[in-house]
C-alpha positions as CSV (number, residue, x, y, z in Angstrom):
1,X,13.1,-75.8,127.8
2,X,13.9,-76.7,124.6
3,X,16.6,-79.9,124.4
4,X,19.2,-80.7,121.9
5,X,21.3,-83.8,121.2
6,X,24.9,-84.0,120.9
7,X,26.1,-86.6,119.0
8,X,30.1,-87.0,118.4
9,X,31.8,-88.3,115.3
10,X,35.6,-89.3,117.2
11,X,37.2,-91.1,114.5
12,X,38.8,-89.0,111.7
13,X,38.1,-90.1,108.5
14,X,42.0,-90.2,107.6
15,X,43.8,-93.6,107.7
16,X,45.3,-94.1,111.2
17,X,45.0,-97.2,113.4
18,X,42.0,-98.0,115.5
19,X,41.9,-98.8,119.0
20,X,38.7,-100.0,121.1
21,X,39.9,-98.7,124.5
22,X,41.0,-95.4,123.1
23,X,37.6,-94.6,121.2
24,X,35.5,-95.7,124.1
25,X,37.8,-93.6,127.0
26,X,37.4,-90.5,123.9
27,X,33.7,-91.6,124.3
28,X,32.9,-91.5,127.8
29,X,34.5,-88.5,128.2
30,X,32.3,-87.1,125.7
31,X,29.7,-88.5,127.3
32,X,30.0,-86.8,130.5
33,X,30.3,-83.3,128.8
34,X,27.2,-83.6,127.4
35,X,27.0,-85.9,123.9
36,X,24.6,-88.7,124.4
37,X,25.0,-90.1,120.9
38,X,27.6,-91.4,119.4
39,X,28.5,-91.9,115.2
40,X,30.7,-94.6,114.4
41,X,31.8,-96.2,111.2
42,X,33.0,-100.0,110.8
43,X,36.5,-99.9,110.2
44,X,39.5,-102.3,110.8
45,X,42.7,-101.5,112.3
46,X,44.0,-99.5,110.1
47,X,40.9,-97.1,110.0
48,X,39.6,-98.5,106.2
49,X,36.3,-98.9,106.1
50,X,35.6,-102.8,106.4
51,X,32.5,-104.7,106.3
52,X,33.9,-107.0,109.0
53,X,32.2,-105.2,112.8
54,X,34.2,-107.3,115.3
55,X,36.3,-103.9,116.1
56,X,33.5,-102.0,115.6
57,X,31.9,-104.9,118.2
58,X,35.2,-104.7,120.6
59,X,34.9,-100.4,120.8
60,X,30.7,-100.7,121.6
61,X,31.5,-103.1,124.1
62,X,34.2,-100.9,125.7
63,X,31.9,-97.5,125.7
64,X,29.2,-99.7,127.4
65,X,31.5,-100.3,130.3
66,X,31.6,-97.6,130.6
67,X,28.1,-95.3,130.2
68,X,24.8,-95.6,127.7
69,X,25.5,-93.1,125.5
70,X,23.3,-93.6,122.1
71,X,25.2,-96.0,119.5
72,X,24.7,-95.1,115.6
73,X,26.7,-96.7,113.0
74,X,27.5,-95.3,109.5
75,X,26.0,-97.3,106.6
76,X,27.8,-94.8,104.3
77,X,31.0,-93.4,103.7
78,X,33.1,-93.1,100.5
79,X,34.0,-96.5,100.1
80,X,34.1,-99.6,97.1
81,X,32.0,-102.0,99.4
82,X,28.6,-103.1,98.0
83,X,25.5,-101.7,99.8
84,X,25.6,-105.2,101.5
85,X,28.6,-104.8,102.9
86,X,27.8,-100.8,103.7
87,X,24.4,-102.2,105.7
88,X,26.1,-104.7,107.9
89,X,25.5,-102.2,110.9
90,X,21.9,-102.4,110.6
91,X,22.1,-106.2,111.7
92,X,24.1,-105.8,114.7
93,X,22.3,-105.6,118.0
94,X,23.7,-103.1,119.9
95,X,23.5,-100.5,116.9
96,X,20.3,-98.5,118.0
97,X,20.5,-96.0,115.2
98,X,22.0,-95.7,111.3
99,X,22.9,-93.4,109.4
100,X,20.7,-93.1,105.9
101,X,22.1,-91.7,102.8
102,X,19.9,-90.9,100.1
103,X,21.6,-89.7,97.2
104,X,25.2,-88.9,95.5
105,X,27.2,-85.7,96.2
106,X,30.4,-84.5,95.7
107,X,32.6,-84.6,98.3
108,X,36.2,-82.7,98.1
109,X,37.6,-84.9,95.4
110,X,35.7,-87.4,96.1
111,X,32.3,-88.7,94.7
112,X,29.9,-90.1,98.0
113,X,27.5,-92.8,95.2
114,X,24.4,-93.4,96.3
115,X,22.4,-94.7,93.5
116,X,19.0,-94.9,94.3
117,X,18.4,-98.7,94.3
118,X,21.3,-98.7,96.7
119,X,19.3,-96.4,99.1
120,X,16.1,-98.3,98.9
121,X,17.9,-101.4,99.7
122,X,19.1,-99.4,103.0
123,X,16.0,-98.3,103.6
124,X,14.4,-102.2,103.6
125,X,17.1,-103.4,105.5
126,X,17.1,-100.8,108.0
127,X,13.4,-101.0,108.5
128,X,13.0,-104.8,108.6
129,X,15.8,-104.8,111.3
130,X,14.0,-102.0,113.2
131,X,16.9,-99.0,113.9
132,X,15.9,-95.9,113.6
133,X,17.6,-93.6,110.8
134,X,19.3,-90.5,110.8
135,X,19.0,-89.0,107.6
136,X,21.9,-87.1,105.8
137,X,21.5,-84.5,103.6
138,X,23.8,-82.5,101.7
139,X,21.7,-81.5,98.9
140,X,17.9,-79.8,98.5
141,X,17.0,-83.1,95.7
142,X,17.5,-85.4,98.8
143,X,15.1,-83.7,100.9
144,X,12.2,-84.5,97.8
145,X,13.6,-88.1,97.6
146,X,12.8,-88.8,101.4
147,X,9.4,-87.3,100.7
148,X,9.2,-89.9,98.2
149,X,11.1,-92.8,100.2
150,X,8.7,-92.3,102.9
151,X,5.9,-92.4,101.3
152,X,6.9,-95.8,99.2
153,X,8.4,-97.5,102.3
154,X,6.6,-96.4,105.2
155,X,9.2,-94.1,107.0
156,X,8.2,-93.2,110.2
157,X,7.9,-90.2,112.6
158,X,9.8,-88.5,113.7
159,X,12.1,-88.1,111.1
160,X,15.4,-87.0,112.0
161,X,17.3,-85.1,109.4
162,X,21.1,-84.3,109.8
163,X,21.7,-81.8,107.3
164,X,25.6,-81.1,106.3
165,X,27.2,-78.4,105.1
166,X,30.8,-77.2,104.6
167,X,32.4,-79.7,102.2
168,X,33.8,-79.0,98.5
169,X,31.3,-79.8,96.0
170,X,27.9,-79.2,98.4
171,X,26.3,-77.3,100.1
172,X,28.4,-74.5,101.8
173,X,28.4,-73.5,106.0
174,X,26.5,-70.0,105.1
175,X,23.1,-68.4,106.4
176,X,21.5,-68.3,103.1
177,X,22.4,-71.7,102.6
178,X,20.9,-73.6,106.2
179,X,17.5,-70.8,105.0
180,X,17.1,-72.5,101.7
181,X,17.6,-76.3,103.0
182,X,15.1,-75.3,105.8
183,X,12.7,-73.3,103.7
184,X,12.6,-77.1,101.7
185,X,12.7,-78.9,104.3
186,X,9.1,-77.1,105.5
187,X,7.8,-77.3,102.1
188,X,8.3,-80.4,101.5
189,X,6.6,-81.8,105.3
190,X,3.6,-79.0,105.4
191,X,1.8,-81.0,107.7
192,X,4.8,-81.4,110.8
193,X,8.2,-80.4,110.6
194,X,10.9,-82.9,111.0
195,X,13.8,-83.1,113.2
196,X,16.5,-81.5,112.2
197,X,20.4,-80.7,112.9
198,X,23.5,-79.5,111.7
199,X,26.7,-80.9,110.7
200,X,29.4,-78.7,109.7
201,X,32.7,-80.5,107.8
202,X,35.8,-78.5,108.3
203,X,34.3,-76.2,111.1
204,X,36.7,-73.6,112.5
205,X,34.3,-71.8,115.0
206,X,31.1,-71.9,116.7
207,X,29.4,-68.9,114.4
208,X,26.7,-71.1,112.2
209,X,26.3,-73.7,114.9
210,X,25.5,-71.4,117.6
211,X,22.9,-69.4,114.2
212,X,21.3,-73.3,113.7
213,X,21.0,-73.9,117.4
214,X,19.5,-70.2,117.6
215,X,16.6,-71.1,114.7
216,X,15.3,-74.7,117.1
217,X,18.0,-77.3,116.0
218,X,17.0,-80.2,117.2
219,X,21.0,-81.7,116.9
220,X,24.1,-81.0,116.6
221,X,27.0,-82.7,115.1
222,X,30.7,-82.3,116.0
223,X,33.7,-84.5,116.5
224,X,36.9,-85.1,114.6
225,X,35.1,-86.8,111.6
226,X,34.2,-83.4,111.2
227,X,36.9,-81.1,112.6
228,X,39.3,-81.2,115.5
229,X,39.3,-77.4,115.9
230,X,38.2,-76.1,119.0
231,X,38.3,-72.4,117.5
232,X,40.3,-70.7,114.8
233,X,43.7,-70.6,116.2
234,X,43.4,-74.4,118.2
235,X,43.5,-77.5,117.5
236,X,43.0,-80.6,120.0
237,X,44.1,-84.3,120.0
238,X,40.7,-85.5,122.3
239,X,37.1,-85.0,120.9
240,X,36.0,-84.4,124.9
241,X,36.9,-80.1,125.0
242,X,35.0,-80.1,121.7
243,X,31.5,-81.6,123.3
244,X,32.3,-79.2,125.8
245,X,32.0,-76.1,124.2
246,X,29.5,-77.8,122.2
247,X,26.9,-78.2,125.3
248,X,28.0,-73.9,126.1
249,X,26.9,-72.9,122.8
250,X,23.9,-75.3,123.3
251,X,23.1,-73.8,126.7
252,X,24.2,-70.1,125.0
253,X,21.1,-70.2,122.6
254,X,18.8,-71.1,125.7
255,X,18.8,-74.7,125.4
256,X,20.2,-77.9,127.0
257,X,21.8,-80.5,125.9
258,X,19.8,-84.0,126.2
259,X,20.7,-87.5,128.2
260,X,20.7,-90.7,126.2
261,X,17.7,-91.6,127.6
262,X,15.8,-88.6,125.9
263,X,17.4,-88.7,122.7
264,X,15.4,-92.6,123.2
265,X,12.5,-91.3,123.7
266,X,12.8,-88.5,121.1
267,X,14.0,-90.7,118.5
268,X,11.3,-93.7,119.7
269,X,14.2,-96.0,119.8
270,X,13.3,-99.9,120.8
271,X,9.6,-99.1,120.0
């Protein structure tokens, strides 16, 4: 049977304040509907985007009371901090997994920069300090410069791609759109396809998650950094009901969602 991960994004991306216990209860809950990754940021109290980790430290701490769900930290985000500052994550122990960014988009009103010296520094820094990367991609040029990154640097299998749709200025949350970025995404690895999942900013239903899960997704994204909507008409103030319906369309398309262990062993983590 075919297994897919379920990683949850729980903080929005809106200024509000953070708190540790909070997050981690939102977490665990999560975690026993089925996510067994979970994608952080390093933010302060406010919920700005900080390249101090102590809360980010305070909130792993808290979910590992509690369970061993997967930890990935962003090293992106639209933010003024240097890449320095934006790679902290990738020195902290207990991050297992980062998010990679690989190039500069438009998102909403906002321009995500990610000039290519910036990503190779990421890509360095993340390899010397051994996490594994989750690659996001909300264009088709990123997909070549990967091809390119790994071959310069080494990247290794699997690769995991996490490709987004849905926000103003990329690519948009529509069949043709996951066919093309999939078409390039085989083109550009003949020899083995990578990982891959979806992400959908600003999702209202379950329509071209349950289509990406339907063509072998190997992940799935959800979680209020992405949307709070548990369907058109509802809205929730928890992430844990949106994890929920997240493993029923999961087990809908035939598949089931994975533990933490096998997203470990997927992703080769601690290898």
């Amino acid at each position: 049977m075919h297994k897919v991960m379920i990683s949850v994004a729980p903080v929005s991306a809106a200024l509000h304040p953070i708190i540790p216990e909070e997050i981690a209860e939102d977490v665990y809950q999560c975690y026993l509907e089925g996510a067994s990754m979970v994608h952080l940021h390093v933010r302060d109290e406010n919920g700005r985007l900080t390249p101090d980790p102590s809360l980010l430290k305070e909130t792993v701490d808290k979910i590992r009371e509690k369970c061993d769900i997967v930890i990935e930290v962003s090293t992106g985000g639209v933010s003024d901090l240097t890449i320095e500052e934006r790679c902290v994550p990738c020195f902290q122990p207990y991050v297992e997994a980062v998010s990679l960014n690989v190039g500069s988009v438009n998102l909403g009103e906002a321009v995500y920069q990610n000039p290519i010296q910036d990503v190779r520094y990421c890509v360095k820094t993340l390899l010397e300090q051994k996490k594994v990367p989750e690659i996001e991609v909300f264009e088709l040029g990123m997909i070549h410069t990967v091809k390119q990154l790994q071959e310069q640097y080494g990247l290794k299998d699997p690769l995991l791609f996490a490709l987004v749709f849905g926000h103003g200025g990329e690519m948009p949350a529509t069949i043709p759109a996951l066919h093309h970025m999939l078409g390039f995404l085989k083109e550009t690895f003949p020899e083995k396809m990578p990982l891959w999942g979806y992400t959908q900013a600003g999702r209202r239903d379950w329509d071209m998650m349950r289509y990406a899960l339907s063509l072998g997704a190997d992940s799935v994204r959800v979680g209020f950094e992405d949307s709070d909507y548990l369907d058109p008409d509802t809205r929730v103030t928890v992430n844990a009901p949106i994890i929920r319906r997240a493993a029923e369309v999961v087990r809908e398309t035939g598949a089931e969602p994975m533990t933490p262990a096998e997203v470990r062993e997927m992703l080769k983590i601690g290898e």
